[in-house]
C-alpha positions in Angstrom: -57.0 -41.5 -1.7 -54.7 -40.3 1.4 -52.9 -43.4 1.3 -52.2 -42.6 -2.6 -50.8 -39.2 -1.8 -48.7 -40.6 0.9 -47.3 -43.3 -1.2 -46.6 -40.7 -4.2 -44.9 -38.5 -1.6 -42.6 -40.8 -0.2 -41.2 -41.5 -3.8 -41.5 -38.2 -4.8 -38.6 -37.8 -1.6 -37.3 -40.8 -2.2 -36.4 -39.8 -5.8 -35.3 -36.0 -4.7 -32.9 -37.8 -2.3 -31.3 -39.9 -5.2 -30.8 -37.5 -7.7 -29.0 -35.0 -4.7 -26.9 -37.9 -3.8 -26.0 -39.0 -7.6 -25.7 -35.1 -8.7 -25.5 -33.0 -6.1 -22.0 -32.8 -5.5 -20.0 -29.2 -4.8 -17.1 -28.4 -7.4 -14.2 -29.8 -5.5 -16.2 -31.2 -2.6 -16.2 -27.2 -1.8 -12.7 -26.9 -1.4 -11.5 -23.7 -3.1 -8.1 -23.3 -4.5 -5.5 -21.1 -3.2 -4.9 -18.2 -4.9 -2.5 -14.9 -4.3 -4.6 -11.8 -4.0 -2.3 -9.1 -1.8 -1.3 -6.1 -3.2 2.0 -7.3 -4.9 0.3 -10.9 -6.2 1.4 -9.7 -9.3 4.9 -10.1 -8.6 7.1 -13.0 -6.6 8.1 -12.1 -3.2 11.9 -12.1 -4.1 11.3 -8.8 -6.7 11.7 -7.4 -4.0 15.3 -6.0 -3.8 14.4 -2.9 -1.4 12.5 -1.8 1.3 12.3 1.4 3.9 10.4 1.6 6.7 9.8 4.9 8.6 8.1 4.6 11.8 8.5 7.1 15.1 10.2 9.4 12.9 13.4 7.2 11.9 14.0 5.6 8.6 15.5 2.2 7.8 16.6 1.9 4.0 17.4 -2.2 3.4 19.0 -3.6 0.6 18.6 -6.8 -0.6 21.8 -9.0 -1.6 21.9 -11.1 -5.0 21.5 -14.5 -2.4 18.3 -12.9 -1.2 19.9 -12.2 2.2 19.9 -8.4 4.3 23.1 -7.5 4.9 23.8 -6.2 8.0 20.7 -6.8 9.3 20.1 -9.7 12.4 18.5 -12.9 11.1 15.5 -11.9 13.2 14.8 -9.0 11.4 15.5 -10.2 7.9 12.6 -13.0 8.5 10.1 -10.4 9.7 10.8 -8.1 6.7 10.5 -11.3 4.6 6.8 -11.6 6.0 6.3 -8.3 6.0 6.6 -8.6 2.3 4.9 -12.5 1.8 2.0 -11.1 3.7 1.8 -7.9 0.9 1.9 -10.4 -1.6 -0.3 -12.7 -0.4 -3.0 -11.6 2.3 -6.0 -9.9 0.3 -7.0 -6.6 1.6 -10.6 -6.7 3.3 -12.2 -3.4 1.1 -11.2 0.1 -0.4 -12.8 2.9 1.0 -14.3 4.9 -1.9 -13.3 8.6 -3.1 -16.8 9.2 -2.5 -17.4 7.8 1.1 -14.4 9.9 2.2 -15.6 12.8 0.8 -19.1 12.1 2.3 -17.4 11.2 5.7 -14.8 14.5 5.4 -18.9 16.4 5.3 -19.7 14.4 8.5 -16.2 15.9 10.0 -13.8 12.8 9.3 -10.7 13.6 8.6 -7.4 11.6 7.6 -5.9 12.0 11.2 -9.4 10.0 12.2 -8.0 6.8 10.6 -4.6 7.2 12.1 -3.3 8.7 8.5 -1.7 11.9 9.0 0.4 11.0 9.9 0.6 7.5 9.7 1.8 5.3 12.4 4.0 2.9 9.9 4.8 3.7 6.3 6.5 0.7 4.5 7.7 1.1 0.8 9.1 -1.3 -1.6 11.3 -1.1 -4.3 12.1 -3.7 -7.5 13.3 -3.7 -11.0 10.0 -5.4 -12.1 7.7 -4.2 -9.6 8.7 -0.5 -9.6 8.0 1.4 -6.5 4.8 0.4 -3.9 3.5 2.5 -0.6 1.5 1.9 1.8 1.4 3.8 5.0 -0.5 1.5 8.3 -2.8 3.9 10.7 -5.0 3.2 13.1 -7.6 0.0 13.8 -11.0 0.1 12.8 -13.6 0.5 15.6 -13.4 -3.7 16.0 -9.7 -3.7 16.3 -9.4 -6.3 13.7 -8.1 -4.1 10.5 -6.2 -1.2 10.0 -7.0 1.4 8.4 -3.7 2.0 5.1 -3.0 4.6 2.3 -2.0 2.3 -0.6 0.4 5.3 -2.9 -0.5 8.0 -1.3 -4.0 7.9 -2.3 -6.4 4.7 -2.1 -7.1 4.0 1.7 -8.0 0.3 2.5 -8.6 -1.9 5.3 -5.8 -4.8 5.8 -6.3 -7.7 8.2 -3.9 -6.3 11.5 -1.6 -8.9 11.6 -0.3 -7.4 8.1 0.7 -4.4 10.1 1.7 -5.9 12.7 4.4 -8.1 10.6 6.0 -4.7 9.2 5.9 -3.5 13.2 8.3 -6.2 13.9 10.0 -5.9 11.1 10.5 -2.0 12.1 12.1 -2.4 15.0 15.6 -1.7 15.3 18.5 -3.9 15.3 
């Protein structure tokens, strides 16, 4: 009888094992497609047509030219700010931090200035005909140092993978 239940258990595993190789495949041997999901996905990168960036209390106004070039600003700097805004458009933010969990943490005695907000340590706007106007001011790292804490229009605050600030701090520096 032991030998039966063996034998029926070795094709019961046998035939589990067939059916997983034969149908068990992932969608697209799990793969996942590329897809935009920044702030600005909605819009291509060259929409952009200006940008200011305020940091240490100065303020950089840059205009775009028709070619898609900076004027007057060094090559250097024109390919950071054209990070600056690929990584907008294209690196996801990690999470929003809820109306309600900053009015719960304002109770526990955070305040803006705790994330590095007020005021902010970078404040980056853009400007387009079809994308209108977008904010976001960078503050300070979370307690792991691998996010920043940003103000998206003056009101949302999310956390952005660091090197997305850190793109706009090159991109501030001066000429």
């Amino acid at each position: 009888m032991s030998r039966w239940w063996l034998l029926g258990a070795v094709a019961l595993a046998a035939g589990f094992i067939t059916a997983v190789a034969l149908h068990g495949e992932r969608p697209m041997g799990g793969v996942m497609p590329y897809q935009v999901r920044g702030f600005l996905a909605a819009h291509a990168a060259d929409a952009v047509r200006e940008v200011e960036i305020e940091i240490g209390g100065r303020r950089d106004r840059l205009m775009r030219a028709a070619d898609g070039t900076w004027p007057g600003v060094p090559p250097e700097r024109g390919r950071a700010i054209e990070l600056g805004i690929a990584l907008l458009r294209e690196t996801a933010p990690e999470r929003s931090i809820s109306g309600e969990e900053l009015a719960g943490a304002r109770l526990g005695g955070i305040r803006l200035a705790d994330y590095g907000l007020n005021p902010p340590a970078l404040t980056v706007i853009v400007r387009g005909p079809q994308l209108g106007e977008f904010s976001i001011a960078f503050g300070g790292a979370n307690p792991l140092g691998q996010s920043r804490y940003a103000r998206v229009g003056g009101r949302e605050i999310w956390l952005v993978p660091r090197h997305v600030a850190e793109a706009w701090e090159e991109a501030a520096k001066s000429p």
